[in-house]
C-alpha positions as CSV (number, residue, x, y, z in Angstrom):
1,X,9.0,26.5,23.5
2,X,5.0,27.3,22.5
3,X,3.2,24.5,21.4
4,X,1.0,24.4,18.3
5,X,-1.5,22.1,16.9
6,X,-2.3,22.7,13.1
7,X,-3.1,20.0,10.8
8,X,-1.1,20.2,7.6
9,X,-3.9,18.5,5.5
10,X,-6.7,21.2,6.9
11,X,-8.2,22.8,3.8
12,X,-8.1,26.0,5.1
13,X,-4.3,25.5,5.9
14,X,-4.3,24.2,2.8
15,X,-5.4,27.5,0.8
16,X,-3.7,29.7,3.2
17,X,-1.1,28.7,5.7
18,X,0.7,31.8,6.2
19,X,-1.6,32.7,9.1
20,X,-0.3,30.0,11.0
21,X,3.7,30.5,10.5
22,X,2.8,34.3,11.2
23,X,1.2,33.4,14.9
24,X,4.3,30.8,14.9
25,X,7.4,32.7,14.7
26,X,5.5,35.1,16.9
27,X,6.1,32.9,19.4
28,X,10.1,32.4,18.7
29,X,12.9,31.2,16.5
30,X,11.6,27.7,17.4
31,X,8.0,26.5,18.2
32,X,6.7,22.8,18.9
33,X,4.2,21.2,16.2
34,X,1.9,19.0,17.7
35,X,1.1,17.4,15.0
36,X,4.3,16.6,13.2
37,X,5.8,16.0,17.3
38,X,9.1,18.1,16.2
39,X,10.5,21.4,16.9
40,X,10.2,24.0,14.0
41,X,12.1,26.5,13.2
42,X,10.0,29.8,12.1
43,X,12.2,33.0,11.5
44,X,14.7,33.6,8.9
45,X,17.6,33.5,11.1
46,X,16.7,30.5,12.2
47,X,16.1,28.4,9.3
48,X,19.0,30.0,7.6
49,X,21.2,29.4,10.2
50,X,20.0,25.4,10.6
51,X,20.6,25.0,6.9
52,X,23.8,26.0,6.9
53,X,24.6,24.4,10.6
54,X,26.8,21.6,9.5
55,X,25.7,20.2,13.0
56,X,22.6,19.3,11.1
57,X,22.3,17.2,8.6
58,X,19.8,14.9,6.7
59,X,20.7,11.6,7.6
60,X,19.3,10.4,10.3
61,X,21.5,9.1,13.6
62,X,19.8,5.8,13.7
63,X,18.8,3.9,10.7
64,X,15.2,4.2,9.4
65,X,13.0,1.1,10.4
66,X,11.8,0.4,7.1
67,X,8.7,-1.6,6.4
68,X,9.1,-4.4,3.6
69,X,6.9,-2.7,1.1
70,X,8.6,0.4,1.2
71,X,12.2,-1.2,0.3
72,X,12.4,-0.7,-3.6
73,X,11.5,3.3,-2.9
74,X,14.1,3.5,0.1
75,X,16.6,1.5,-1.6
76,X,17.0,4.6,-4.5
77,X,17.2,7.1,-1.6
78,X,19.7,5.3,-0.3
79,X,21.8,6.8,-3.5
80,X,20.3,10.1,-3.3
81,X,22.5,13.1,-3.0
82,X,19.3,15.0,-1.3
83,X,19.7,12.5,1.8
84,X,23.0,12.0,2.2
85,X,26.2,13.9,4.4
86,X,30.0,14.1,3.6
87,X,31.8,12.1,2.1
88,X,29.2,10.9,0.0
89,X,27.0,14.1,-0.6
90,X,30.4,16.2,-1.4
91,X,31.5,13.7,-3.4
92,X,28.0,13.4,-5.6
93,X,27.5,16.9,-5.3
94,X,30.9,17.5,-7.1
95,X,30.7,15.0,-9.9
96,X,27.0,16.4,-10.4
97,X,27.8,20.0,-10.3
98,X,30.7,18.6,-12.8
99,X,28.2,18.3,-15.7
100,X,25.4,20.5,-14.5
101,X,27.5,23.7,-15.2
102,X,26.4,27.1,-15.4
103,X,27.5,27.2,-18.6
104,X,25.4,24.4,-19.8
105,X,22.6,26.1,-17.8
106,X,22.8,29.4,-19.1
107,X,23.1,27.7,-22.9
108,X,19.1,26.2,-22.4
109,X,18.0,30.1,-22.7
110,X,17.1,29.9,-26.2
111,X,15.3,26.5,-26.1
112,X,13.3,27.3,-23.4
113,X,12.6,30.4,-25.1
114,X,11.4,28.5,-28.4
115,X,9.4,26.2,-26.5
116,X,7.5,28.7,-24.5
117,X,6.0,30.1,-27.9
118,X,5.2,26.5,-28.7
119,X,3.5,25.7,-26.4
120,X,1.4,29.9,-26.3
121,X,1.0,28.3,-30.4
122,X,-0.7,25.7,-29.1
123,X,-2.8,27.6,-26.2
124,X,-6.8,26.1,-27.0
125,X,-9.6,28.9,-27.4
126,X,-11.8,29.5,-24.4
127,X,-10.9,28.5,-20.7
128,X,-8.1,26.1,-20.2
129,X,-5.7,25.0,-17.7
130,X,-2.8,26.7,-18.1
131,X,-0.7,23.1,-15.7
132,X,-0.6,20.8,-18.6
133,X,-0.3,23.3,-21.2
134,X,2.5,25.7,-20.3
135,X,3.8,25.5,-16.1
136,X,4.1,21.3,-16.4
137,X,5.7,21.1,-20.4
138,X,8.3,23.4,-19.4
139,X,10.4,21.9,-17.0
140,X,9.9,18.0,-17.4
141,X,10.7,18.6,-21.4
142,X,13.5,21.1,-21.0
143,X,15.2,18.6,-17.9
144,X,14.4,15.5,-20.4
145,X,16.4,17.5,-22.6
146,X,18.9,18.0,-20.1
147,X,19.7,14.8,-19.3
148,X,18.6,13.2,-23.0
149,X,15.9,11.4,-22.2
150,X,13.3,11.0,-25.1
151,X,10.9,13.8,-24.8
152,X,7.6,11.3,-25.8
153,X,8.7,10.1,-22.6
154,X,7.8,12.7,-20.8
155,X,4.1,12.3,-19.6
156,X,5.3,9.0,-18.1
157,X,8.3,10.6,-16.4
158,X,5.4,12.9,-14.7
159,X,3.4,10.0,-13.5
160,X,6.3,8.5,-12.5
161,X,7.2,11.5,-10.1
162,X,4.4,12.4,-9.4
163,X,3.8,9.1,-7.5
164,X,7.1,9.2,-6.0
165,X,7.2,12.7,-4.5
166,X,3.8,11.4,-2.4
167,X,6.3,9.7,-0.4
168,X,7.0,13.5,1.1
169,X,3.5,14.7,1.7
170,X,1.1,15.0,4.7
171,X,-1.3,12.1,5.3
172,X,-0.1,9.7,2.5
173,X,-1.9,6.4,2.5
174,X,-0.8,2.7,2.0
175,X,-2.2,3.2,-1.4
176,X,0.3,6.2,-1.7
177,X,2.9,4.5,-0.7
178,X,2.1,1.1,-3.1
179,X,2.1,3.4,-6.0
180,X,5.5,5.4,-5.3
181,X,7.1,2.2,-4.8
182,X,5.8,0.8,-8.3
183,X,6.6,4.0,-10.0
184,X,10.1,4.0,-8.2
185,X,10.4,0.1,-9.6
186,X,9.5,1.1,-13.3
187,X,11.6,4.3,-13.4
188,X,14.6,2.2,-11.9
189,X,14.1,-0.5,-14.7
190,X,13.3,2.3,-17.4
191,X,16.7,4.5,-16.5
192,X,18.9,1.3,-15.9
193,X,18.1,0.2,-19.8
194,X,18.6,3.9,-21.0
195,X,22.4,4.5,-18.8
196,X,23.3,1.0,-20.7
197,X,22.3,2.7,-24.0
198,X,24.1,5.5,-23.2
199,X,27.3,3.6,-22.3
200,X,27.2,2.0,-25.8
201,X,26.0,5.1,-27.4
202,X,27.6,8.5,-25.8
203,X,25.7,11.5,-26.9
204,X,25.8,15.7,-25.9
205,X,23.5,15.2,-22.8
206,X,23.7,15.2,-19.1
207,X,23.6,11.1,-18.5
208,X,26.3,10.8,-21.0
209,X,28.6,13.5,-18.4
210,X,27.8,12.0,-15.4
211,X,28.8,8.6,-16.6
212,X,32.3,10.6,-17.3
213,X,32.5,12.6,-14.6
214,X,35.0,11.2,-12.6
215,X,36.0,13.1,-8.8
216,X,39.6,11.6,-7.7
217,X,39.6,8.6,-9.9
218,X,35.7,7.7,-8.8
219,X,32.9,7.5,-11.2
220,X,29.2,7.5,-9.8
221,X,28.4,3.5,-9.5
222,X,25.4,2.5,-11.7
223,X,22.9,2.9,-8.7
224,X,24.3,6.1,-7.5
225,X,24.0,7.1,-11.5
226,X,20.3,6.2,-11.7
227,X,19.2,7.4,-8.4
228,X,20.8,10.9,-9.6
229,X,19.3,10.8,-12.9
230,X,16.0,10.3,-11.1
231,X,16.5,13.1,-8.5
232,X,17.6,15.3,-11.2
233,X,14.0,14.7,-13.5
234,X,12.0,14.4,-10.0
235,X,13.5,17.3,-8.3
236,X,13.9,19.5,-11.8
237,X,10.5,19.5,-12.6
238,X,8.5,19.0,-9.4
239,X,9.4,22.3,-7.9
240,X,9.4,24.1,-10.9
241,X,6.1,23.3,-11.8
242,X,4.7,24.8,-8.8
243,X,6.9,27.7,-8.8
244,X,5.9,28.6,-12.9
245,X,2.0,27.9,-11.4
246,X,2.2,29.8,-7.9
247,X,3.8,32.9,-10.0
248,X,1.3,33.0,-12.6
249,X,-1.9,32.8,-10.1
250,X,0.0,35.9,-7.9
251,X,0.4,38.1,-11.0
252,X,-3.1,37.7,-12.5
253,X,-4.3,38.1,-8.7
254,X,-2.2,41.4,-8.3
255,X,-2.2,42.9,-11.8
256,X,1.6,43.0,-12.1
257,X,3.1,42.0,-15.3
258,X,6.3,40.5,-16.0
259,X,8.9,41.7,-18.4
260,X,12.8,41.6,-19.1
261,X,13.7,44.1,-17.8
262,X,11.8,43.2,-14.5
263,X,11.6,39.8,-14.2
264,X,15.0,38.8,-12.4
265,X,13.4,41.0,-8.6
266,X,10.1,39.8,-10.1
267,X,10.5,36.6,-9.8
268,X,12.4,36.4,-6.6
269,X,9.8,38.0,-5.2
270,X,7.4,35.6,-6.0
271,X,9.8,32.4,-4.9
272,X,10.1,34.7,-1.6
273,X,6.0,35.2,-1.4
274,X,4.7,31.8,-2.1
275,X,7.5,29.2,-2.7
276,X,6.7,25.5,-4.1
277,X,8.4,24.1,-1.2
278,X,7.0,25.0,2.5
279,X,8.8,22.6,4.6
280,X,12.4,20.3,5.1
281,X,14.0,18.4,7.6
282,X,17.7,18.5,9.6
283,X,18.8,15.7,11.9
284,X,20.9,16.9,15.3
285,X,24.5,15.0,15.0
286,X,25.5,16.1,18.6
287,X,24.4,17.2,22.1
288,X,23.8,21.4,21.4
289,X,21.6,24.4,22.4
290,X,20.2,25.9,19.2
291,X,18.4,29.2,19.4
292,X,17.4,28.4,23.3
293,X,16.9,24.8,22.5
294,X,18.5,22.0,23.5
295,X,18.6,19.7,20.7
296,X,19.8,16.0,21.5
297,X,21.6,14.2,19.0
298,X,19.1,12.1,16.5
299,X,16.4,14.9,17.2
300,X,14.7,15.6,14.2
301,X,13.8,19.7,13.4
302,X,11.7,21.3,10.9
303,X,12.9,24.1,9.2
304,X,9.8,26.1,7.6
305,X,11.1,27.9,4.3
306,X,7.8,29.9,3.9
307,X,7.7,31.3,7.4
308,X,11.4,32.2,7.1
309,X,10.7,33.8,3.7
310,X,8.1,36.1,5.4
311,X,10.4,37.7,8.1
312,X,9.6,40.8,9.4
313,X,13.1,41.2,10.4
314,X,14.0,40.7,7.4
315,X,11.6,42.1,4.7
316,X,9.6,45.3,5.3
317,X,6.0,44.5,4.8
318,X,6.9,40.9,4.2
319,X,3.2,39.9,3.3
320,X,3.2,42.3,0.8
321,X,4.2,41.4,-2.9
322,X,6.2,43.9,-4.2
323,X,7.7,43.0,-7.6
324,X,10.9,46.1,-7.3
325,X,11.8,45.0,-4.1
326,X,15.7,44.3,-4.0
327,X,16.7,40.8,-4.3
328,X,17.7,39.7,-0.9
329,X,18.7,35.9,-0.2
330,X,15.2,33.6,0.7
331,X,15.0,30.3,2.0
332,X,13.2,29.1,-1.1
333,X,16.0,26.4,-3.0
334,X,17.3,26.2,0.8
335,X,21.1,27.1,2.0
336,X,24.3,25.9,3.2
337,X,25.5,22.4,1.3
338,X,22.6,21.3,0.2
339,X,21.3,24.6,-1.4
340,X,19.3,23.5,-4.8
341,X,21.8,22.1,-7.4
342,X,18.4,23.1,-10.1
343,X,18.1,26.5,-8.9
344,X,19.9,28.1,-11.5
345,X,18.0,25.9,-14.1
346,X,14.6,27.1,-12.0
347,X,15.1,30.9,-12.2
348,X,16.5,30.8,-15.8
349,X,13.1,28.9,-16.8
350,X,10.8,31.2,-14.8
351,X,12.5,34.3,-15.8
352,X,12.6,33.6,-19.5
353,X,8.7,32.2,-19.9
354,X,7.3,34.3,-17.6
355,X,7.9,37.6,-19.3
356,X,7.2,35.7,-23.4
357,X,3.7,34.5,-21.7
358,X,2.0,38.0,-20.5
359,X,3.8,39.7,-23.7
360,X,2.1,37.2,-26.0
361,X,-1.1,36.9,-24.0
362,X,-1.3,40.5,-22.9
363,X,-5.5,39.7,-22.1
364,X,-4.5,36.4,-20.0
365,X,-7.0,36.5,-17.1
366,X,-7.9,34.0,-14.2
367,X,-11.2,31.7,-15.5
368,X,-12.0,31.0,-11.9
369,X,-10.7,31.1,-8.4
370,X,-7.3,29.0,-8.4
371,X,-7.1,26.3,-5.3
372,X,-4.1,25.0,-3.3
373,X,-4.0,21.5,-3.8
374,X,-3.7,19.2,-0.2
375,X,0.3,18.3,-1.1
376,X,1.7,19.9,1.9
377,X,5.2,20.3,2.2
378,X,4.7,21.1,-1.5
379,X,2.7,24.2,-2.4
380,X,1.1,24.5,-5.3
381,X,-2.4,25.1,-7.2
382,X,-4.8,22.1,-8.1
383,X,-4.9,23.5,-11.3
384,X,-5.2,27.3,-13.6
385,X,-8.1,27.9,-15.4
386,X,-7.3,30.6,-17.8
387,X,-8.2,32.2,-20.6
388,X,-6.2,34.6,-23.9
C-alpha cells in the first residue's frame, strides 16, 4: 500500500484537494495517509463497496477513551443513529424513516418554493453574501419547520451546530472542543423542554411523530428522541448548506444555468463534482482481506467520497462538469445502511431553489473570488460574495 503525507488543514488542499485524491487512487483502491495513520479508500469501487460492507461498521470494537470534558458531547452520540450498528441503528433508522416519509418530503416543495422568493425579495443592492441570505435560510428554516421548532430559533440552532459539527473537523482545538460541548449542553437543555411541550401539546410536525412512532411496541426513549432531533437539525442543514453554496460558486464559475427542466442531472452533477462532505469513517468487525488489504478487526479505514465521486472508471472525464450527464449513483449522501436519511430532503431543496434563484436573478455574478473554508472533512466556501 503507497504511503501519502498530505495535511488536511494545508490551504492549498484546502482550495483544491482533488489533486491529491487524483495522485491517490492512482496508486490503488487503498492508499495509506500519513497524516490521519489510516488506510483510505480512493476509487469508487472501493468506497462503495466499504459502505455497503456490512463487515464495516461505525462503532468502534473498543470503546472510545473519552476525556472528561468531552463527556456531555459524547454522551448525545451515544444516541445517535449516525454512530451506531444493528439492533439499534435499524431500529432508529425505522422509527425515523417512520415520520420522515417521502411523502412528507415531497409535500415541503411548495414551501421551499415560497421561501426561496422571500428570501430573492429580501436580496440587499450591491455585493452581498449570498451564505446568510439564501444557501444558510434554506435548510435550517425549512428542517425547523420539519421538525416544528420555532423558526426565530433558528440563528441559535446554527450556532449551536455549527459548534458541534467542529467536533469532525481537522486540527480542532481544546477551545473547539470547549465550545461544541457547551453548544451540545444548551441544545440538549433547549430540545429536552420543547419534546416536554410537545408531549403536552401534540402538533403536525416531525417531534410530535417520532414521539409516536413506535417499531414492535418500542418508542425512541427521551435521550434517543433528542439526540435524533439534534442529528436531524445538525445533519439537515449542515450539508445542505454547503451543497446550495458549492453549486452556486460552480455555475457562476462555468456559465451553466439551472432550470426545471434540467436541474434533477444538474444537480447531481454538482453533488458528484464537489460534494459538502469529503471524508467518513468504517470500523473492521473481523479479521478480512479487503481490496488487497488485510484489515484486522478494530482497524479504522477512511473512505474518501470525493475521490470516489471522481472515478475514471466510472465517469468519462470525471473532472469535467457536465450538467446533461446521466445520473449515475455518487458517493456523496454515502451507501449501504447508513445512506443519508436527509437526502431526499437535500435534492428536493437544491433542485427547487436552484432553478427560482438564476430565473429571478438572471444577472447574478460572482463579486469576488469564492474561498474554501479550512473545515476539512466538510467542503464548503468561506463565504459568496455576489451581486443581482
Amino acid at each position: 500500500m503507497q504511503s501519502f503525507s498530505q495535511s488536511p488543514t494545508d490551504p492549498v488542499f484546502v482550495q483544491d484537494p482533488y489533486p491529491f485524491y487524483a495522485r491517490a487512487r492512482a496508486a490503488g483502491d487503498l492508499v495509506w495517509w500519513e497524516d490521519y495513520k489510516m488506510p483510505m479508500a480512493t476509487s469508487f469501487a472501493a468506497v462503495n463497496g466499504i459502505l455497503r460492507d456490512r463487515r464495516f461498521g461505525r462503532e468502534p470494537v473498543t470503546p472510545r477513551d473519552i476525556p472528561d470534558h468531552l463527556a456531555p458531547f459524547y454522551a448525545v452520540e451515544a444516541h445517535s443513529m449516525l454512530e451506531l450498528e444493528a439492533p439499534r441503528h435499524t431500529r432508529l433508522r425505522s422509527l425515523v424513516l417512520r415520520a420522515f416519509t417521502s411523502r412528507r418530503i415531497a409535500g415541503l416543495a411548495p414551501e421551499v418554493e415560497t421561501l426561496a422568493h422571500e428570501l430573492i425579495d429580501a436580496f440587499p443592492e450591491g455585493d452581498f453574501d449570498l451564505l446568510p441570505a439564501f444557501a444558510t435560510r434554506i435548510p435550517v428554516i425549512i428542517i425547523a419547520r420539519l421538525l416544528g421548532v420555532p423558526e426565530r430559533m433558528a440563528d441559535q440552532l446554527l450556532v449551536w451546530s455549527n459548534a458541534m459539527v467542529g467536533m469532525y473537523m481537522a486540527g480542532r482545538t481544546r477551545a473547539t472542543e470547549d465550545a461544541a460541548v457547551a453548544a451540545t449542553e444548551a441544545f440538549v437543555s433547549f430540545m429536552r423542554a420543547y419534546v416536554e411541550d410537545r408531549r403536552a401539546d401534540p402538533r403536525d410536525d416531525l417531534i410530535t411523530q417520532l414521539i409516536a412512532a413506535e417499531e414492535d411496541g418500542e418508542r425512541l426513549s427521551a435521550d434517543e428522541l433528542i439526540t435524533t432531533c439534534i442529528l436531524l437539525l445538525n445533519a439537515g442543514h449542515e450539508a445542505t448548506v454547503h451543497s446550495v453554496a458549492n453549486a452556486v460558486k460552480l455555475l457562476l464559475e462555468t456559465g451553466v444555468r439551472p432550470t426545471t427542466k434540467n436541474a434533477d442531472t444538474l444537480v447531481e452533477e454538482t453533488l458528484r463534482v464537489d460534494p459538502p462532505l469529503h471524508m467518513f469513517t468504517r470500523y473492521a468487525y473481523e479479521d478480512m482481506e479487503v481490496f488487497g488489504h488485510a484489515f484486522k478487526r478494530g482497524d479504522e479505514v477512511g473512505l474518501l467520497l470525493a475521490s470516489a465521486n471522481r472515478d475514471p472508471d466510472m465517469w468519462p472525464d470525471p473532472d469535467q462538469f457536465d450538467p446533461l450527464r446521466p445520473i449515475k449513483q455518487n458517493t456523496s449522501f454515502g451507501a449501504g445502511v447508513h445512506f443519508c436519511v436527509g437526502a431526499p430532503l437535500a435534492r428536493l431543496e437544491l433542485v427547487t431553489a436552484l432553478p427560482i434563484l438564476f430565473d429571478r436573478c438572471p444577472d447574478l455574478t460572482l463579486a469576488e473570488p469564492p474561498e474554501y473554508a479550512d473545515v476539512y472533512h466538510f467542503h464548503g466556501v468561506k463565504r459568496l460574495m455576489v451581486r443581482t
